[in-house]
Backbone as a printed PyTorch tensor [residue, N CA C, xyz], in Angstrom:
tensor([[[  7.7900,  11.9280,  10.6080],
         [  7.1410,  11.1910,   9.5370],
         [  6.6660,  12.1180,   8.4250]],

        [[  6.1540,  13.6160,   8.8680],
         [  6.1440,  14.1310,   7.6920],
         [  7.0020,  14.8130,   6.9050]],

        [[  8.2890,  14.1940,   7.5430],
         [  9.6900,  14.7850,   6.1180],
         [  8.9890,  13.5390,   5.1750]],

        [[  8.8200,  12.2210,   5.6330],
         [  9.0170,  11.2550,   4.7080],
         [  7.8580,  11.5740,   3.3070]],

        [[  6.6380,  11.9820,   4.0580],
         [  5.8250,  12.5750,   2.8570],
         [  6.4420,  13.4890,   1.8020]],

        [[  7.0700,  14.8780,   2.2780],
         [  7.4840,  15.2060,   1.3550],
         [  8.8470,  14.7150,   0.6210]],

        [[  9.5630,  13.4360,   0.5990],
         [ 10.5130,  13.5260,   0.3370],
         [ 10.5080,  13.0100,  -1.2170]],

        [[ 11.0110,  13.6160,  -1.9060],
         [ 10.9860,  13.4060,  -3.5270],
         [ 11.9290,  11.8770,  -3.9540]],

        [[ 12.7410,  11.8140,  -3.6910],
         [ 13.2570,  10.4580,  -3.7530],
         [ 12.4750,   9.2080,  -2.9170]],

        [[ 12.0030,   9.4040,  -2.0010],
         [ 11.0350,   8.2760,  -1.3170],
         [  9.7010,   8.1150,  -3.0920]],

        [[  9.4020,   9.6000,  -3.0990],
         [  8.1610,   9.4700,  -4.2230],
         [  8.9040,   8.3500,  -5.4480]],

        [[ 10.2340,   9.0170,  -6.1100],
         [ 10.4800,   8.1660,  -7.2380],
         [ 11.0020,   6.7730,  -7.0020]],

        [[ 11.6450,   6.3210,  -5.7820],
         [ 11.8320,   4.9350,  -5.7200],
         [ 10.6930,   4.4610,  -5.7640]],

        [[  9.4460,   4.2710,  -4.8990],
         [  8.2960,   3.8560,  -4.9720],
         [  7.5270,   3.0760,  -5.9850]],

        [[  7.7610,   4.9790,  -7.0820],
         [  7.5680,   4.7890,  -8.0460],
         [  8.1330,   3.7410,  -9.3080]],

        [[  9.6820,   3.7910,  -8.9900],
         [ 10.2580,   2.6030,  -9.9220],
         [  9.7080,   1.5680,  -9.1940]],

        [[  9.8170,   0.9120,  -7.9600],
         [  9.7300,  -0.2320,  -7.6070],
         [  7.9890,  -0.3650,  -8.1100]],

        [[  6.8600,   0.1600,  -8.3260],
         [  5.7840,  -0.3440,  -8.8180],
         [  5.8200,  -0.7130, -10.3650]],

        [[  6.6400,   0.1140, -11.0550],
         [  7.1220,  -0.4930, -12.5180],
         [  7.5840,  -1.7180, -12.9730]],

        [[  8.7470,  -1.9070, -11.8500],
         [  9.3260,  -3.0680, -11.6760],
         [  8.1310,  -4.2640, -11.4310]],

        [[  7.1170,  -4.0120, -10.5940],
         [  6.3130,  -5.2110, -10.2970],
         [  5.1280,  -4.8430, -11.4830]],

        [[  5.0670,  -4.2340, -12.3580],
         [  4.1190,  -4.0740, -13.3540],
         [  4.7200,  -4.6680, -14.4110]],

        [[  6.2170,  -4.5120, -14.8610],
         [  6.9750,  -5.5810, -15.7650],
         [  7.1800,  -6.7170, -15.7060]],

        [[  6.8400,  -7.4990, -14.0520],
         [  7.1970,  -8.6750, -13.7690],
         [  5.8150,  -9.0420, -14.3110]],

        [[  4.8210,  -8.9040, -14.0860],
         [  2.8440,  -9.1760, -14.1390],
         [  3.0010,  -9.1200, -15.4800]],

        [[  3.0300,  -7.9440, -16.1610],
         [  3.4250,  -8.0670, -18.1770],
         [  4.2130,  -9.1380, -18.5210]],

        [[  5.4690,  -9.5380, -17.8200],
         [  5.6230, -10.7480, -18.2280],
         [  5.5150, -12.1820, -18.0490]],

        [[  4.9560, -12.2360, -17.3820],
         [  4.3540, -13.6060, -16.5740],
         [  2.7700, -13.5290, -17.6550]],

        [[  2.3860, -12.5790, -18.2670],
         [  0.8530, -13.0290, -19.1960],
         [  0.0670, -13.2320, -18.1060]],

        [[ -1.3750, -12.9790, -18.8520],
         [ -2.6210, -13.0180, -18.1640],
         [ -2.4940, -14.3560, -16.8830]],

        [[ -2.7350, -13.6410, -15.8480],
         [ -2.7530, -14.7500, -14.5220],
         [ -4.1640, -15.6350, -15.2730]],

        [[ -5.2360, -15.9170, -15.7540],
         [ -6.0060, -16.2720, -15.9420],
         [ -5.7640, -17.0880, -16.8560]],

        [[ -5.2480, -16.4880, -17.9060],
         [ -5.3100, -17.4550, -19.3010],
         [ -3.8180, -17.8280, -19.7520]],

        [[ -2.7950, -17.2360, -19.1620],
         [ -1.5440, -17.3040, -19.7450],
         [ -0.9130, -16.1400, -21.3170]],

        [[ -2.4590, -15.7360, -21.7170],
         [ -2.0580, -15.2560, -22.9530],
         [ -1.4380, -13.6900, -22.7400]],

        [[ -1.4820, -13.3120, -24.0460],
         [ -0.8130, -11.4230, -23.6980],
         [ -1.3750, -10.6490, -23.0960]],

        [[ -0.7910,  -9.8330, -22.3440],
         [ -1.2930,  -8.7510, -22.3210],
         [ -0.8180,  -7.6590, -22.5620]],

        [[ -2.1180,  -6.3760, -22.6000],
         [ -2.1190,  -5.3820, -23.2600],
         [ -2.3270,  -4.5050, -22.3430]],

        [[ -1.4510,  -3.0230, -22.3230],
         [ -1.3560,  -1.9880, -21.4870],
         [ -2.6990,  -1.1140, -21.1970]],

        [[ -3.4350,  -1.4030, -19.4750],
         [ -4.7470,  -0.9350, -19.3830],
         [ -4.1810,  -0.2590, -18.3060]],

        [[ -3.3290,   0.5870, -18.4710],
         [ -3.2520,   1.7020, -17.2200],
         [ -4.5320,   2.2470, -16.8010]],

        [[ -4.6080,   3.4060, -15.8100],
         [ -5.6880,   3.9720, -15.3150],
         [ -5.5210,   4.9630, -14.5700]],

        [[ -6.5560,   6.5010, -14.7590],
         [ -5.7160,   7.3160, -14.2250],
         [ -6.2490,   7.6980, -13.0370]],

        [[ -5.1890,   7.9940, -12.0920],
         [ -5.5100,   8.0610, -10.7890],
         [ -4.8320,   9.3270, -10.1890]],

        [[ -5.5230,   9.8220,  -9.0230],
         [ -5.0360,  11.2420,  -8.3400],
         [ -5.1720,  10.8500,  -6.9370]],

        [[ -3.8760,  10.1500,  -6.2520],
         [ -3.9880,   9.8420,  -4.5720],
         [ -3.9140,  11.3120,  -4.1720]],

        [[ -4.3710,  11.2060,  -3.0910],
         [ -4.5520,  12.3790,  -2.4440],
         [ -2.8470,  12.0590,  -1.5150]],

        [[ -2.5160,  13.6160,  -1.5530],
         [ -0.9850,  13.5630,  -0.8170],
         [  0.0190,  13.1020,  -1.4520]],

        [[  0.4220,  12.4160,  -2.4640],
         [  1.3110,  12.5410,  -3.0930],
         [  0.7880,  13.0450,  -4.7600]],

        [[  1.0300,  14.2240,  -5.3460],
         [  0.7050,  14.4170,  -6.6130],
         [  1.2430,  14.5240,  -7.5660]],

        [[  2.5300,  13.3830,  -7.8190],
         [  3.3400,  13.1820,  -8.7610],
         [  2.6500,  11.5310,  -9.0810]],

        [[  2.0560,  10.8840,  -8.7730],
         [  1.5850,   9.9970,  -9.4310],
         [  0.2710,  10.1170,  -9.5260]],

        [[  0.1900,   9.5510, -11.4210],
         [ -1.0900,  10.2210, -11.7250],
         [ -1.9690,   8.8110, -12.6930]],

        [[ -0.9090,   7.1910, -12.1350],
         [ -1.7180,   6.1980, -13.5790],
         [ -1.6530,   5.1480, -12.1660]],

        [[ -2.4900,   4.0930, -12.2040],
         [ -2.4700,   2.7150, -11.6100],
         [ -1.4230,   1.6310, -12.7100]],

        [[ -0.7800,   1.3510, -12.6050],
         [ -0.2640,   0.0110, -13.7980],
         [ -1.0780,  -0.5780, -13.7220]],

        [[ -1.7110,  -1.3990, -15.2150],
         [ -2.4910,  -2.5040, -14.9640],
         [ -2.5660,  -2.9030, -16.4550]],

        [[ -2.9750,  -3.8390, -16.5180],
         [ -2.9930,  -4.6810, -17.9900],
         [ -4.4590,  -5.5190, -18.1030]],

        [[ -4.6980,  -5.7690, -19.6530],
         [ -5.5840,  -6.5830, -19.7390],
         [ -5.2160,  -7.6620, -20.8160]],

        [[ -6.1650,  -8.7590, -20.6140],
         [ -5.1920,  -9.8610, -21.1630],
         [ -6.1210,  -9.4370, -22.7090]],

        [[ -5.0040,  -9.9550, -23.6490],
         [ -5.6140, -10.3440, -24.9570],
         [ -6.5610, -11.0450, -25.8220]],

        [[ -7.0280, -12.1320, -24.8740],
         [ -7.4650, -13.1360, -25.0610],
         [ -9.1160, -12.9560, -24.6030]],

        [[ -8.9310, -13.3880, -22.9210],
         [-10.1880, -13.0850, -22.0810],
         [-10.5410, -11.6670, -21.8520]],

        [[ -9.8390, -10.9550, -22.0480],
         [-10.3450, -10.0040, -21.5380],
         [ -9.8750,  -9.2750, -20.0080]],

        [[ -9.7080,  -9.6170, -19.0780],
         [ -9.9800,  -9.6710, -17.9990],
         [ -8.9990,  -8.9940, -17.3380]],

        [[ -8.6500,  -8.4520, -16.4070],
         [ -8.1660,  -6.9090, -15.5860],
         [ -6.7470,  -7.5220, -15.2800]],

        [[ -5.8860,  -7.4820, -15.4040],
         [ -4.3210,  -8.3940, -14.2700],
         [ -3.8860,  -6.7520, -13.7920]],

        [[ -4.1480,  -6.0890, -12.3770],
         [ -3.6410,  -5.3860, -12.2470],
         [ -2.7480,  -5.6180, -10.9370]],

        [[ -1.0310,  -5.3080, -11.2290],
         [ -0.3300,  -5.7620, -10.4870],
         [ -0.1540,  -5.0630,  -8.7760]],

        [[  0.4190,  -5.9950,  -8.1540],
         [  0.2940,  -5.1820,  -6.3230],
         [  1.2550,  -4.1590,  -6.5510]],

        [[  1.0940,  -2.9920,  -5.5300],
         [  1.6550,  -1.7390,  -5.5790],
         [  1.9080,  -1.4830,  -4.3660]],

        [[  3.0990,  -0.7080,  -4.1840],
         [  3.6080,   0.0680,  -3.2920],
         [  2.9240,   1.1090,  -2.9150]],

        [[  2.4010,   2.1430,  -3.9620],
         [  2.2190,   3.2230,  -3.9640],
         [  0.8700,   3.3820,  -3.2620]],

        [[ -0.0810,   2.6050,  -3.7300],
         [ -1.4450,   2.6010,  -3.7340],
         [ -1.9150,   1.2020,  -2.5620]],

        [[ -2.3650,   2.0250,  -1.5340],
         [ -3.3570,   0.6090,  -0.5260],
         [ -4.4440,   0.7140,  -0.9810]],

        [[ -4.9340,  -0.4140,  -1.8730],
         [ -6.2410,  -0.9930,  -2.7470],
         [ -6.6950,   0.1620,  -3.2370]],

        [[ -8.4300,   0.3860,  -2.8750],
         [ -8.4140,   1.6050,  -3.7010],
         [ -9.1720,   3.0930,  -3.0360]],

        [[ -7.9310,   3.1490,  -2.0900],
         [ -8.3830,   4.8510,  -1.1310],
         [ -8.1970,   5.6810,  -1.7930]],

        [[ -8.8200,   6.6580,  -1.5230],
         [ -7.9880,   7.7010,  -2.5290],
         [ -6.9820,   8.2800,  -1.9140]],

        [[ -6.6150,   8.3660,  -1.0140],
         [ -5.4300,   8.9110,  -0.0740],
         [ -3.9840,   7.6580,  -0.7050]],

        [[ -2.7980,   8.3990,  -0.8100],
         [ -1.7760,   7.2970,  -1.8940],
         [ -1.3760,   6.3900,  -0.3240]],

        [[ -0.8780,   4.9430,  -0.4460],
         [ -0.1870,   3.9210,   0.5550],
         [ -0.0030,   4.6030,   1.9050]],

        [[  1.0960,   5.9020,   1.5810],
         [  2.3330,   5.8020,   2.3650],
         [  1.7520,   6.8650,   3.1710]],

        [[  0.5670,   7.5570,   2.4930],
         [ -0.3870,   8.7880,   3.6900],
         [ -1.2620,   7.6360,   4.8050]],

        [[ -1.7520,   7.1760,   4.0400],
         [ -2.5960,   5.8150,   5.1480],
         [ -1.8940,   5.6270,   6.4000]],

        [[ -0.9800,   4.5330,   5.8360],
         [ -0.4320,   4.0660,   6.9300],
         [  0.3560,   5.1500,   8.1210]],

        [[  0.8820,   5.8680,   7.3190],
         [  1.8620,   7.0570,   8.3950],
         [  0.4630,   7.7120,   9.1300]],

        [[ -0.4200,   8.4910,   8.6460],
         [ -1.1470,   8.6480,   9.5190],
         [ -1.7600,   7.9140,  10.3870]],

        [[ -2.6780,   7.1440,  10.1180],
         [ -2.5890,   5.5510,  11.1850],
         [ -1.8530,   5.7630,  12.1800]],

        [[ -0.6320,   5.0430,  11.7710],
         [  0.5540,   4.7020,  12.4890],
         [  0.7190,   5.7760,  13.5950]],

        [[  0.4300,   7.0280,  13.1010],
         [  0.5710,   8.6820,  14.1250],
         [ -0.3740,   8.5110,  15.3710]],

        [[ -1.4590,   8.1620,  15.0160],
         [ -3.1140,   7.8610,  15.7230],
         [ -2.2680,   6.8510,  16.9390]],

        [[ -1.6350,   5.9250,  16.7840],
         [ -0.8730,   4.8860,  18.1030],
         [  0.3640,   5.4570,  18.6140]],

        [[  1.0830,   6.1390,  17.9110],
         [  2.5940,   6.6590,  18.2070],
         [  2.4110,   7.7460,  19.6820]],

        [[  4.1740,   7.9580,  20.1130],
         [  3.8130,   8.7290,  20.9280],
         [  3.7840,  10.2750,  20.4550]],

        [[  3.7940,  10.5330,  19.2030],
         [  3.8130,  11.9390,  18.9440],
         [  2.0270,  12.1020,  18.5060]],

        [[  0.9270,  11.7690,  19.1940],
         [ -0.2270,  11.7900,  18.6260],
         [ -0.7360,  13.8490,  18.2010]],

        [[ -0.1940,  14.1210,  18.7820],
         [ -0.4910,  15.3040,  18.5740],
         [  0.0440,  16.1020,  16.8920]],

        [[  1.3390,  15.9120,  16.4480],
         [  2.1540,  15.9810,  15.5020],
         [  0.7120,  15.9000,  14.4820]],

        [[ -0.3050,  15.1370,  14.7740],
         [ -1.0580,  14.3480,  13.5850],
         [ -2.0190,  15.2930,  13.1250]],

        [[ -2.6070,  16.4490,  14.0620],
         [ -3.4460,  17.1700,  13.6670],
         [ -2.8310,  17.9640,  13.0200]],

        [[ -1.6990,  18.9080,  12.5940],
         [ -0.8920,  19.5010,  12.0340],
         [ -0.8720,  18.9020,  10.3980]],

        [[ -0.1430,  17.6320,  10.5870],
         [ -0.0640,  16.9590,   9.3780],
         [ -1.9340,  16.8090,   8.9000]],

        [[ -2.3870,  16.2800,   9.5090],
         [ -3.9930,  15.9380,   9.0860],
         [ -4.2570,  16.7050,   8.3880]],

        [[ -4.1740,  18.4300,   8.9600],
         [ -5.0920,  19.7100,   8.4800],
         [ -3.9910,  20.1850,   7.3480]],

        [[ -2.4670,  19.5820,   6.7100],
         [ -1.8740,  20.2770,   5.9180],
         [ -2.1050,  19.1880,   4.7000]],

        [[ -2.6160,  18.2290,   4.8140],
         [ -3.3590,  16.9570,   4.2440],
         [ -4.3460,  17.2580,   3.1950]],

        [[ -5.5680,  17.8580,   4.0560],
         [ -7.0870,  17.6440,   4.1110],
         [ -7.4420,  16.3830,   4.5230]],

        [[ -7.2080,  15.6300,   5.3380],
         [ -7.7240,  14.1180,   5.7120],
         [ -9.1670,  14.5150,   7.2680]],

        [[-10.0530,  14.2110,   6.4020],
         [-11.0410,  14.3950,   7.8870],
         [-10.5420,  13.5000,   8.5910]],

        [[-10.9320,  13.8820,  10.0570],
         [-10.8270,  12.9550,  11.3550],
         [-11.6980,  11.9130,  11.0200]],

        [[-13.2220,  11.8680,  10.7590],
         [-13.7650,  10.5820,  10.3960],
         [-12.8760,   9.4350,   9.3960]],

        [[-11.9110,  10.2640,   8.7270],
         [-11.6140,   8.8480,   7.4570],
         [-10.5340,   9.3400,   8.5560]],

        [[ -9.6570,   9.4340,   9.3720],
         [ -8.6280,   8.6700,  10.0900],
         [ -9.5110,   7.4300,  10.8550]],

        [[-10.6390,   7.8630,  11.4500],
         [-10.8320,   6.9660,  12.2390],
         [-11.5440,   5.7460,  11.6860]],

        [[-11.8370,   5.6320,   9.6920],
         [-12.2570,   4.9780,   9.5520],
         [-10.9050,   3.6840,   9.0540]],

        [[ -9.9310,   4.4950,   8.9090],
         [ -8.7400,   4.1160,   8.7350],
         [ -8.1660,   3.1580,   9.8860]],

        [[ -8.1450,   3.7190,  10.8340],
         [ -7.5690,   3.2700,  12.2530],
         [ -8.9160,   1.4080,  12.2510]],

        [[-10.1830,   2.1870,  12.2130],
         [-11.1310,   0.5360,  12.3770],
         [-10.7260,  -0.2310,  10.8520]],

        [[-10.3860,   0.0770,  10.1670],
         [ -9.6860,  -1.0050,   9.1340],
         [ -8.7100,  -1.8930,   9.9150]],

        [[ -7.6460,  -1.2090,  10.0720],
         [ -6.7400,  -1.6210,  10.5370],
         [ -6.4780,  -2.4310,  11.8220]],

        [[ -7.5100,  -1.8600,  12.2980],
         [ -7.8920,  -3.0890,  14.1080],
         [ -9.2610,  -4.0570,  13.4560]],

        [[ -9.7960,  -3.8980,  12.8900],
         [-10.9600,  -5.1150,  12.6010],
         [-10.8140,  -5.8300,  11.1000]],

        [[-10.3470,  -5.1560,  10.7140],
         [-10.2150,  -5.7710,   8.7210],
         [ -9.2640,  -6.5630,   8.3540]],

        [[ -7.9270,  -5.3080,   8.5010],
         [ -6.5110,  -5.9480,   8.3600],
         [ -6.2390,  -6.7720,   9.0780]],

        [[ -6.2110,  -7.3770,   9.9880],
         [ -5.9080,  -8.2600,  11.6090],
         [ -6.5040,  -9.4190,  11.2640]],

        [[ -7.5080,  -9.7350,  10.2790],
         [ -8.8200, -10.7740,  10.1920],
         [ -8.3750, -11.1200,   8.8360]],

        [[ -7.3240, -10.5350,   7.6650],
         [ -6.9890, -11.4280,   6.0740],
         [ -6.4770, -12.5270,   6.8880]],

        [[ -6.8460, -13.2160,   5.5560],
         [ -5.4700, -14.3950,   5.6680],
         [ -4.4370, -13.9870,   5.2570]],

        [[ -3.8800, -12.8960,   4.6110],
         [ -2.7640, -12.2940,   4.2600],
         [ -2.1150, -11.9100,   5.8220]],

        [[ -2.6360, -11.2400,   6.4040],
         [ -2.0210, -10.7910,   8.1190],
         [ -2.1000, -12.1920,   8.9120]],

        [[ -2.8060, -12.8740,   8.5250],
         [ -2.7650, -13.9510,   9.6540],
         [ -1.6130, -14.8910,   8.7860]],

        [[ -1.0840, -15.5000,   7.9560],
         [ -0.3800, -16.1330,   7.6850],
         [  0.9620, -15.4120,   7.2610]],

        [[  0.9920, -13.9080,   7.3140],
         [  2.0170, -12.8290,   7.4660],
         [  3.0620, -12.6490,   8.6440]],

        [[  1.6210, -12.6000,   9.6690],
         [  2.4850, -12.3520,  11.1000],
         [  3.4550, -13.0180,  11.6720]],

        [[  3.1320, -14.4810,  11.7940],
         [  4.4070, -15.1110,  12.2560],
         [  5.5620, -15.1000,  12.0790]],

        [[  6.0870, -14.0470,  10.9150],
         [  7.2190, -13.6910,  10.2750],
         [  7.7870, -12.3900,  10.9790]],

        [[  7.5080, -12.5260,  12.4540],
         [  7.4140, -11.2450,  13.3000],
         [  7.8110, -11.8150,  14.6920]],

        [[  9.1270, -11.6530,  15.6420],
         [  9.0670, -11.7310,  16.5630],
         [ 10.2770, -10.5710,  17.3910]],

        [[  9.9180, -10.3440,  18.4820],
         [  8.1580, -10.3800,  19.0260],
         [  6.9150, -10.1130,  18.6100]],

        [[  5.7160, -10.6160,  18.8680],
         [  4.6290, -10.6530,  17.6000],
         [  4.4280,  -8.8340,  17.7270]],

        [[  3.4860,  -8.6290,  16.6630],
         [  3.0150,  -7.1530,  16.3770],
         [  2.1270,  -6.9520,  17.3670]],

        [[  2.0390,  -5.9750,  18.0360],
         [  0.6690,  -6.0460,  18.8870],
         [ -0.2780,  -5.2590,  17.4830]],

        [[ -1.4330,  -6.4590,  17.5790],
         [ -2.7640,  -5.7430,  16.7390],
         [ -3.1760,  -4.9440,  17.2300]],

        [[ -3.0900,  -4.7230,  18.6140],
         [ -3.9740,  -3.2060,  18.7520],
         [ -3.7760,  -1.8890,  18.5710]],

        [[ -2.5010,  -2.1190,  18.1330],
         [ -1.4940,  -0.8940,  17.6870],
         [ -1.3680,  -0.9280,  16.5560]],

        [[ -2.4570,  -1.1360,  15.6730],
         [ -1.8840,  -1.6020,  14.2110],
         [ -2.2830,  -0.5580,  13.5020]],

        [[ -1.3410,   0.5810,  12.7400],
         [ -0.3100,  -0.1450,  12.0880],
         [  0.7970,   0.5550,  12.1890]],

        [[  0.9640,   1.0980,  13.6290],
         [  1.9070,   1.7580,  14.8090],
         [  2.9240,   0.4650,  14.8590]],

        [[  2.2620,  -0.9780,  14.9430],
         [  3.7450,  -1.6990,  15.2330],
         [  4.2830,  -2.1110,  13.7730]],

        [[  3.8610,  -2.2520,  13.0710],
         [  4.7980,  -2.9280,  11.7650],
         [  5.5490,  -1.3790,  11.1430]],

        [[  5.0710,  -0.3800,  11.7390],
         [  5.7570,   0.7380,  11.6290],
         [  7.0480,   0.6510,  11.6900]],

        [[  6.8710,  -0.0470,  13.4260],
         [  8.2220,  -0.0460,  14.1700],
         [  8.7560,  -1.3070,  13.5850]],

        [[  8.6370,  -1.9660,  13.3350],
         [  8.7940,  -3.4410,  12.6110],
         [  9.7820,  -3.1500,  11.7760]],

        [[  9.2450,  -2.6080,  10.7440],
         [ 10.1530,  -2.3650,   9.8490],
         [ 11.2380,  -0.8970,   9.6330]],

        [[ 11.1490,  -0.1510,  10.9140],
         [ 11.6230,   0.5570,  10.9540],
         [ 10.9370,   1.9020,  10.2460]],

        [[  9.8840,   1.9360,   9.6120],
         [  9.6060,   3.0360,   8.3050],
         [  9.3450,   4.0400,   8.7010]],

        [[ 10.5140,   4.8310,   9.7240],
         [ 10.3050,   6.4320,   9.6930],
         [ 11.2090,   6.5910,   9.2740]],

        [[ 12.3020,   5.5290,   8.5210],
         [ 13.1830,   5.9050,   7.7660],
         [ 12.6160,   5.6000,   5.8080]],

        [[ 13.4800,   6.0980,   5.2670],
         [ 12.9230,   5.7850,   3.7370],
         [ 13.2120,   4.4150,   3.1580]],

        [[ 14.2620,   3.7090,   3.6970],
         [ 14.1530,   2.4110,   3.2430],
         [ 13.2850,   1.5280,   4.2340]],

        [[ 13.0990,   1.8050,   5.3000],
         [ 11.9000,   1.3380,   5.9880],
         [ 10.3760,   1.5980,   5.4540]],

        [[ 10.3750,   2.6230,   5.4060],
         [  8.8450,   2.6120,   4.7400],
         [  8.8070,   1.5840,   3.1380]],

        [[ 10.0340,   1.8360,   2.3700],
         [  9.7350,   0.8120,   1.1340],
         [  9.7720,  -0.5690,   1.7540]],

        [[ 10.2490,  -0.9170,   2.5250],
         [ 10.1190,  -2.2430,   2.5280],
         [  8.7480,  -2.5500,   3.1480]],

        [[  8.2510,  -2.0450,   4.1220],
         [  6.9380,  -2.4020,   4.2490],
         [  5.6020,  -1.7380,   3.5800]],

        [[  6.1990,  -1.0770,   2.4860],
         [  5.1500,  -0.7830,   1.3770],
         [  5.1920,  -2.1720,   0.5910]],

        [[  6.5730,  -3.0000,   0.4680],
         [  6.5440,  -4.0740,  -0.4360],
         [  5.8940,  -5.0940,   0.0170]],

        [[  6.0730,  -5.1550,   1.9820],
         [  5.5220,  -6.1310,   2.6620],
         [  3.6350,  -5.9360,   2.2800]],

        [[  3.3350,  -5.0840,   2.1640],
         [  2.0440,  -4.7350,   1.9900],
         [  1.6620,  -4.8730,   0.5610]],

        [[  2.3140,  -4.5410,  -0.3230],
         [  1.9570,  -4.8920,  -1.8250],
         [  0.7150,  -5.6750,  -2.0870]],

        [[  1.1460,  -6.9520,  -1.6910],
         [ -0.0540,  -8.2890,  -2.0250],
         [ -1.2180,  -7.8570,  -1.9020]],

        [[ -1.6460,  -6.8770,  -0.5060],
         [ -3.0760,  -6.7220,  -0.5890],
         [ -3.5990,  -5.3950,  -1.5470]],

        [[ -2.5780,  -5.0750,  -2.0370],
         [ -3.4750,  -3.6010,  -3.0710],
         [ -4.2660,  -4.5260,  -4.1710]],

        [[ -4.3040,  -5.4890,  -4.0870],
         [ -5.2930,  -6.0980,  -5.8350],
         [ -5.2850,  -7.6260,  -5.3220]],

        [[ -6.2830,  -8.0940,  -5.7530],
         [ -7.2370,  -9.1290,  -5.5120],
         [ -6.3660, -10.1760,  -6.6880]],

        [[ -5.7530,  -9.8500,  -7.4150],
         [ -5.1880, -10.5290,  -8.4760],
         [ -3.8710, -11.6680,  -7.6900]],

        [[ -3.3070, -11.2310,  -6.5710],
         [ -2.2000, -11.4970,  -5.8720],
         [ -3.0050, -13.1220,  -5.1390]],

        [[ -3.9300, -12.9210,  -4.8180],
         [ -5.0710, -13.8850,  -3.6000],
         [ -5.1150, -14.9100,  -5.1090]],

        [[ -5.4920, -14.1670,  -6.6520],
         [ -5.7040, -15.2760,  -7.3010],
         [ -4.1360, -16.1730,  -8.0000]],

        [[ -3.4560, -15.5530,  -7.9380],
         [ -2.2910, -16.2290,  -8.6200],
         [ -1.2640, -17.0320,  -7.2640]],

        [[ -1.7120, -16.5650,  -6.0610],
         [ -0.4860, -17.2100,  -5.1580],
         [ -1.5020, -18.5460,  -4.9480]],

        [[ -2.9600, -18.9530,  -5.1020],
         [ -3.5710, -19.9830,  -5.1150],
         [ -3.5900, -20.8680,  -6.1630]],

        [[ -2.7210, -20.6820,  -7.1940],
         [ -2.3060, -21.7390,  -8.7020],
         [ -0.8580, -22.5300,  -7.8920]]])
């Protein structure tokens, strides 16, 4: 899993595919008002990947108000980028648990934010309505207690088109904007 960190083409697909969903949000207009919007990027430094350095995001013309689109790159707002989260996580349940202190300490990720990572993921994530009306799209189901060791395996993502696809499966929850527009 840690070729996949460093792999430079995993970084720039990512990267296009969050453009792509930042052009779709620019053109669809303010989820709120319908009217324009206007380019409110924002600059950001995930920890572990340091070729991305902006959030996409827009503000509408009209109201005012934030439309920032779901991302691949970014799980909500850690500072550690998506694809460090989850792979480490995912390491914490796997059978290579050891592999993780290596990667951890070539990181900087304290053991406390793995383990605050790991109780996200068994008490937080497990409890959206995004995971609960997600899962059934899963058989055999995911075991939650392995989470997020099984949608790992789910989607395969110790490969590079595995990890994008369940960076995309995950998208919806990086921004609160997704909860307001799939309820219109």
């Amino acid at each position: 899993m840690d070729k996949l960190l460093k792999d430079a083409e995993l970084i720039k697909l990512l990267d296009k595919v969050d453009t792509e969903l930042a052009g779709e949000r620019y053109a669809k207009g303010c989820a709120y008002c319908f009217n324009k919007l206007h380019v409110g990027d924002y600059p950001r430094k995930p920890r572990g990947v340091e070729a991305w350095d902006k959030r996409y995001s827009f503000t509408c013309s009209k109201c005012r108000k934030r439309n920032t689109p779901p991302s691949v790159r970014y799980l909500g707002r850690r500072v550690y980028a998506g694809v460090v989260v989850i792979l480490l996580s995912a390491m914490m349940h796997g059978p290579n648990t050891k592999g993780i202190g290596v990667l951890r300490d070539a990181l900087g990720v304290d053991l406390r934010t793995l383990k605050r990572w790991r109780r996200w993921w068994l008490e937080v994530f497990v409890n959206t309505p995004f995971w609960k009306a997600g899962r059934g799209q899963f058989m055999p189901v995911v075991d939650e207690l392995l989470m997020p060791h099984g949608l790992v395996g789910k989607f395969v993502a110790d490969s590079r088109e595995g990890l994008i696809k369940l960076m995309f499966f995950l998208a919806p929850i990086t921004t609160l904007l997704t909860e307001r527009t799939d309820a219109m």
